[in-house]
SEFI-968932 format. One record per residue (C-alpha): x, y, z. Coordinates in steps of 0.001 Angstrom, whole numbers, plus 500000, padded with zeros to 6 digits. Example, Ala and Ser with C-alpha at 12.3 -4.5 7.8 and 13.67 -1.06 7.14 Angstrom:
2
512300495500507800/513670498940507140/
***
This chain:
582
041210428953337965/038972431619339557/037450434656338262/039090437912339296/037575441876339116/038994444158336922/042466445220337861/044532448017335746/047986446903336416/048095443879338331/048092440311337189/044929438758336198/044176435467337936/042792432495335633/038562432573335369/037310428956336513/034512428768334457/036983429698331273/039144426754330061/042647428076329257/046310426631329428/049045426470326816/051824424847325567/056151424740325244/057384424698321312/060626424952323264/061206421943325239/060064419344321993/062660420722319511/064601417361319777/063921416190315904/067927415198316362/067211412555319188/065525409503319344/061658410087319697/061291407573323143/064044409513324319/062058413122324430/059180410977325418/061289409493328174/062699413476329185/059266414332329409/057937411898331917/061033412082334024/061157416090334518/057319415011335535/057839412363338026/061033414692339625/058662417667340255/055979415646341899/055035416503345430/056180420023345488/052707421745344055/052671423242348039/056063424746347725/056101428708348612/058526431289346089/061606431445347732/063160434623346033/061549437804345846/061335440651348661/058049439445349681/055641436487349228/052597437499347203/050946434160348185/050739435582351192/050337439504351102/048802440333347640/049193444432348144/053442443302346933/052912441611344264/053700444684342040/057140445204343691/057508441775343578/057207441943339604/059090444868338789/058398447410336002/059890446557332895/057940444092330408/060362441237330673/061138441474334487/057445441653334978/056858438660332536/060130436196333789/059308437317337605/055645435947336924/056599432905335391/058896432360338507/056409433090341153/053856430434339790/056298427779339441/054808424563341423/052489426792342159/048638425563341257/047064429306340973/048578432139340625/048043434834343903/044838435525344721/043202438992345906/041859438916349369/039456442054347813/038339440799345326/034458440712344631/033047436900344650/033507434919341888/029861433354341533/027082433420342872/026540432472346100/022904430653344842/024846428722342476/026761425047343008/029956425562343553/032631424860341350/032870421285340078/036633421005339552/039985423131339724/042435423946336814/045056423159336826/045135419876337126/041450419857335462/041110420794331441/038219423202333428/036425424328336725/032638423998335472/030900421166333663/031522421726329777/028226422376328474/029325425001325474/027692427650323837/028148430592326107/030575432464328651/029525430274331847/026667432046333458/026628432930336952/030547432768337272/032916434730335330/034350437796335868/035941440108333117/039408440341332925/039838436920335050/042326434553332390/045917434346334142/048163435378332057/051547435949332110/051482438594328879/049400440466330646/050927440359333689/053939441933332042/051795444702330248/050452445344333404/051999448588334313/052057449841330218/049756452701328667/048383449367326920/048003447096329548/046360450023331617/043951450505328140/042986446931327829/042406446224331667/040191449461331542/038077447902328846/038028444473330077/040052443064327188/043212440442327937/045116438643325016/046594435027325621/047218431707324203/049382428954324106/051707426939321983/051075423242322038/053816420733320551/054011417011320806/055180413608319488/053900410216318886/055807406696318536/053619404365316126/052927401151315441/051819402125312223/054265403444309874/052706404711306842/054588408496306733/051155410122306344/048080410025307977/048846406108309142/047558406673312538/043930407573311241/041651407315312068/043288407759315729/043597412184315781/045269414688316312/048670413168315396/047784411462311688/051487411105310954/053081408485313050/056346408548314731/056652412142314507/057376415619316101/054672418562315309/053171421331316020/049865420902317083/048257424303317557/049794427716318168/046612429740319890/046076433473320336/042738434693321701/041725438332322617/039110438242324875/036477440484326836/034055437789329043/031424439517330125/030244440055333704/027840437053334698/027942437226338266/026225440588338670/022427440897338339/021837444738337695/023229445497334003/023130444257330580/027110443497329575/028829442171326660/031387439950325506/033876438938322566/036338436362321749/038845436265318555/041141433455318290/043339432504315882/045242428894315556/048142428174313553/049859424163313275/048645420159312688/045376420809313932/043673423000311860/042722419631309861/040466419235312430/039254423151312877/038670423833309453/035269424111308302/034172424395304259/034577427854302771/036489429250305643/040412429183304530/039731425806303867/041528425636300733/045092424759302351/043547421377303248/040822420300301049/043004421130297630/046522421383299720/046865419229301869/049033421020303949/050297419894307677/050557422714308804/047798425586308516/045771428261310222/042016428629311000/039638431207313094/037710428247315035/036168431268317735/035276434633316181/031751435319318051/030617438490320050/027927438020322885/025316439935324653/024324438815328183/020973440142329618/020964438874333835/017371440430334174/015767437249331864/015125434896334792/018602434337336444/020307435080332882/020421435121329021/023056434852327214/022713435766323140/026311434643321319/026746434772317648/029835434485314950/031338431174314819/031526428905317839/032456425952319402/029678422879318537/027872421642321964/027850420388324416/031054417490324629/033473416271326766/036787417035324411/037212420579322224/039928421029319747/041444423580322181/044422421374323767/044052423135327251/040814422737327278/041148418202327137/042152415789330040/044552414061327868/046938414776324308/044880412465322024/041029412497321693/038384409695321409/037073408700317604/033864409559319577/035015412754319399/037052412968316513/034368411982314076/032277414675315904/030539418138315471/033642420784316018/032107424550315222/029067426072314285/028933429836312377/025340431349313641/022890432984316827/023271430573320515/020712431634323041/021584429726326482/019360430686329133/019457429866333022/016257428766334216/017630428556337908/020753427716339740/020416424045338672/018619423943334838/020103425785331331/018256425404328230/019981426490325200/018201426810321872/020429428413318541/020328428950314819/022895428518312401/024238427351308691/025181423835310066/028099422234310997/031609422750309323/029682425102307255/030012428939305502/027050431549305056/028546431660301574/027354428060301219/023836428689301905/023196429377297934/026750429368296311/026378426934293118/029304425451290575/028541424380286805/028259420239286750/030945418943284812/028795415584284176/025271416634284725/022387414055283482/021700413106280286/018424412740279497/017432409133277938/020438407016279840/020267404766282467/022276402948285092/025397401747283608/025508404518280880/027649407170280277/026344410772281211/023619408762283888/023385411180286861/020903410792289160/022833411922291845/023319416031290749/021227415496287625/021296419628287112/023446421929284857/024938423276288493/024584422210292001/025603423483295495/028479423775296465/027997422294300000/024168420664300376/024536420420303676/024474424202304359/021197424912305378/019339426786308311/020048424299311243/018730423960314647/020522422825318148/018312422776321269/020200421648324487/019178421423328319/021337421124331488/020702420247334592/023738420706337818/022996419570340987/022881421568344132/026419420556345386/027856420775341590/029178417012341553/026847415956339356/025818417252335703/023675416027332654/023609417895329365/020981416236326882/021285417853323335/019741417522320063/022683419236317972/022571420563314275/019127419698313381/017597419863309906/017016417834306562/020112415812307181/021455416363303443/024830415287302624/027011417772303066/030454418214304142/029826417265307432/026229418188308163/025356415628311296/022489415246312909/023654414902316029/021494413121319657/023421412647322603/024738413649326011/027319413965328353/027555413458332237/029750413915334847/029664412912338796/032678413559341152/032600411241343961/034992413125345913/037680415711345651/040068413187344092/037847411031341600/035493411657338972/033721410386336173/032674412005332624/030836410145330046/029208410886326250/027463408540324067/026053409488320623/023857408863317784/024511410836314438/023813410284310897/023355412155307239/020787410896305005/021411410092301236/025146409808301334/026125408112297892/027015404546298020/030891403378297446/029797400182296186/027719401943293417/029542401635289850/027140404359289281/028565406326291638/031982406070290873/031601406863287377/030121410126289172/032601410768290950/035329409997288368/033706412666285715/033295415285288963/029724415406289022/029302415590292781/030148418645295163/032111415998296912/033995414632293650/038086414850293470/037484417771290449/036099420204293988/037748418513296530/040948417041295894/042102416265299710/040315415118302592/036840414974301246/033950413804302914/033648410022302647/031049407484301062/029149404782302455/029449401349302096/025452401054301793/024714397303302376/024782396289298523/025712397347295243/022569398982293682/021551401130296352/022566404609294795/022584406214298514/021734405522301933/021677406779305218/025010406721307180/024743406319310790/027605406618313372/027325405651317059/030124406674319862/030278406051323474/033724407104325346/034520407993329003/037630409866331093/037611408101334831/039810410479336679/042499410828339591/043688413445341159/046536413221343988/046866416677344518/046505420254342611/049198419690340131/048883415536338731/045522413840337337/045455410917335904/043115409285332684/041367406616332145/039683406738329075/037799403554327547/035873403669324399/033442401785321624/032809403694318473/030140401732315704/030560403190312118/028423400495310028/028418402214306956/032225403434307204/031427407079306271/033122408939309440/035970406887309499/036468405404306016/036305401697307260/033076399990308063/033547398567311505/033288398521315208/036211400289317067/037148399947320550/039769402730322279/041564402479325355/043792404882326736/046053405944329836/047111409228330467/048636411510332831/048587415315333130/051564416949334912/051819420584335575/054617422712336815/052759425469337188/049689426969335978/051959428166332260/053126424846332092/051522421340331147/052999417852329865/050690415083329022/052472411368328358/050094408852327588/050186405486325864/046590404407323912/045309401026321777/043323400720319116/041598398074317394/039283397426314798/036893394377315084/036488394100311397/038389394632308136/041802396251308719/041325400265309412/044571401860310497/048357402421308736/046824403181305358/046418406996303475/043253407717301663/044932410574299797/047467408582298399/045170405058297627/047044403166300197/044611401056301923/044499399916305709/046742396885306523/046263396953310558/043493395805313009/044768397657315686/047794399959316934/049472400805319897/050697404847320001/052718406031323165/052816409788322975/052944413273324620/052847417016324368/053907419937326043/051513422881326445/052880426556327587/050600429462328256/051368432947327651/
***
């Protein structure tokens, strides 16, 4: 995807440095057949439509591949002409047409782009945080929606003021070894619920990027999203709508996971950008976005990571080659509301006892306590470096920095990612990880139960009756609390045969000693195949088969919400989605 100018009633072409693809609700409505059978459907209508991603539109009065100045007449004028005729002309297409006047894209002192999408989840190295300096244009998502309100009083309006609403709906389906109705699969995510069809994420964004490539003005920028299915498990953070899961439950629910406005000043060096409202955590491989991953499932490494952040990101290019990023905010999974917000303590200390009394408290000894502990200022300082030919990129970060409190999920967070293409066909990404909280209460503990039994913890069943954040398993019975530690190391080797097909590799090794990201207290090891088809740029499936395994006690096909423990050591899950853009 490239970026495109400003255009008032013609399409706008897909921004490279802005991840974006959707998915078809449609074509997975098969609860009535056999699950391997849609699976199968899928993979077949993939395989079919293989070699034709050269193939020219064969109806139409005129080619718009070929001269742009028709594509207008091409579309039509009526909203549903303009938005069918689009669809048509980018099928086995891999961009939509492209506008021989338009201004360049980036920079020409910047690497070029690292990757095209489609096939790729994105065009530069992921390094979060900010709009991608240096190369996006406003108004540059292809859309088809837009597209059709091209040649509307609104269209005309938003196009004008550089604003373009999208999205996607994302469905897919998963055949189990595990069969435990719900959440069996866990700790593999998104799709808890084995042998099942879903929803995964319904996505609208409205959107003004602003202008990067130019040097001479100060511009601005905005993003709303909105997300509706299964995933919003994974989205939600404490105190925002976060009641449907944490004293719900619910499959299905919403969540805002991008609500941020930004400010980008190009005469600071060769650009700062200033974004604040609630964003995506950085840097990472994976986002909960499905357009925006290489494959339908994610690694624990990222499943068990940082997902958003509600605060101020400053990311600053040095030069065409180094970014340093440096941001503020209330920590991770986290609510301004929770920076002071207290609850009375149902079980607070009693002065006098001891351990193995009742009303003995030394965990939330106080008449209250906070509601989340783990809201606090935090810090996240981040640098990245992109070599002059843009195949190869580090990003070193130091993410969500502060007292390490147990909190919901307040992680301190030291890592990186790389990537290296070795030519236009292959390349590599790879994250490893350290994270940890410090005085997470001990399972072991009868001290701590008791606690937790009589709700005197934030965390306790009396808050948090679903999905709470877990203990640790601290080594031995007397230790009250301890620090839990979490270590994750996961890589996508890639293929790609032409514009439209890529294919994943994705081997992993995920360490969680103490137990408290995953619930189990054991080394993990991932690997997983994929393949991501597209018929056009609206239009994505992504079959893929994956194995897990535990090298210690048993950690998948159980339900912590309902006290059914793990009874498997490892799990095979062949499954796929469908993604359609709008």
């Amino acid at each position: 995807m490239t970026s495109r100018p400003p255009r008032s009633s013609r399409p706008t072409l897909i921004d490279l440095s802005v991840p974006r693809r959707q998915p078809l609700e449609a074509l997975c409505r098969q609860r009535g057949r056999p699950l391997a059978k849609a699976l199968a459907v899928a993979v077949s209508l993939g395989w079919a439509s293989l070699g034709h991603a050269a193939d020219a539109p064969a109806t139409g009065r005129c080619d718009p591949y070929q001269h742009y100045e028709c594509l207008d007449s091409y579309l039509g004028d009526g909203f549903f002409e303009r938005l069918v005729n689009y669809y048509a002309l980018e099928w086995n297409q891999p961009s939509g047409p492209s506008d021989p006047k338009a201004p360049p894209a980036r920079r020409d002192s910047f690497p070029p782009a690292a990757q095209t999408t489609p096939p790729m989840p994105f065009t530069e190295w992921p390094y979060g945080g900010t709009t991608s300096l240096g190369v996006t244009r406003p108004n540059s998502v292809d859309s088809p929606l837009m597209t059709a309100l091209g040649n509307t009083a609104l269209g005309s309006w938003m196009s004008d003021h550089h604003l373009q609403a999208y999205g996607w709906v994302n469905v897919g389906a998963n055949f189990s070894t595990s069969d435990v109705a719900h959440g069996g699969n866990s700790p593999a995510a998104y799709l808890y619920n084995p042998n099942t069809i879903q929803l995964d994420q319904a996505v609208i964004y409205l959107d003004r990027f602003p202008d990067t490539v130019q040097k001479d003005h100060i511009d601005w920028g905005m993003r709303l999203s909105a997300i509706y299915g299964e995933n919003y498990r994974y989205t939600t953070a404490y105190g925002i709508s976060s009641g449907q899961l944490l004293n719900q439950n619910n499959v299905n629910g919403y969540d805002f996971p991008m609500v941020y406005g930004e400010l980008f000043i190009p005469q600071v060096l060769e650009g700062l950008m200033i974004r604040a409202g609630r964003y995506i955590s950085l840097p990472d491989i994976e986002a909960q976005l499905a357009p925006n991953n290489y494959m339908y499932t994610h690694s624990m490494t990222y499943t068990f990571d940082n997902y958003t952040n509600t605060g101020v990101q400053g990311s600053l290019a040095l030069n065409r080659n180094w970014i340093v990023q440096l941001g503020v905010s209330v920590g991770t999974e986290a609510s301004i509301r929770h920076l002071h917000d207290t609850v009375p303590n149902p079980y607070p200390n009693v002065p006098g006892t001891g351990p193995g009394q009742v009303g003995y408290n030394p965990l939330y000894p106080g008449a209250t306590f906070r509601v989340d502990p783990g809201a606090m200022p935090t810090w996240t300082a981040c640098v990245r470096w992109n070599s002059d030919d843009g195949r190869t990129d580090v990003n070193a970060c130091a993410n969500d920095l502060n007292r390490g409190t147990y909190g919901y999920n307040n992680l301190q967070w030291f890592g990186f990612t790389a990537y290296h293409s070795f030519n236009e066909k292959w390349h590599l990404s790879y994250e490893a990880y350290h994270l940890y909280q410090k005085g997470v209460p001990n399972a072991l503990n009868a001290d701590v139960q008791t606690i937790y039994a009589h709700g005197g913890a934030p965390f306790s069943p009396t808050f948090i009756p679903y999905n709470a954040p877990n203990l640790a398993n601290c080594g031995n019975a007397t230790q009250l609390t301890c620090q839990a530690d979490a270590y994750g190391t996961t890589a996508y080797l890639n293929y790609s045969p032409d514009p439209l097909n890529n294919f994943s590799i994705r081997p992993e090794l995920y360490w969680d000693p103490e137990g408290q990201r995953t619930g189990t207290a054991t080394h993990y090891g991932n690997f997983a195949i994929g393949w991501q088809h597209w018929y056009s740029p609206q239009l994505e499936v992504r079959p893929e088969i994956a194995y897990y395994h535990s090298f210690g006690p048993a950690a998948f096909n159980g339900n912590a919400n309902a006290g059914i423990a793990p009874n498997h050591n490892s799990q095979t899950v062949l499954s796929g989605d469908v993604i359609f853009h709008f």
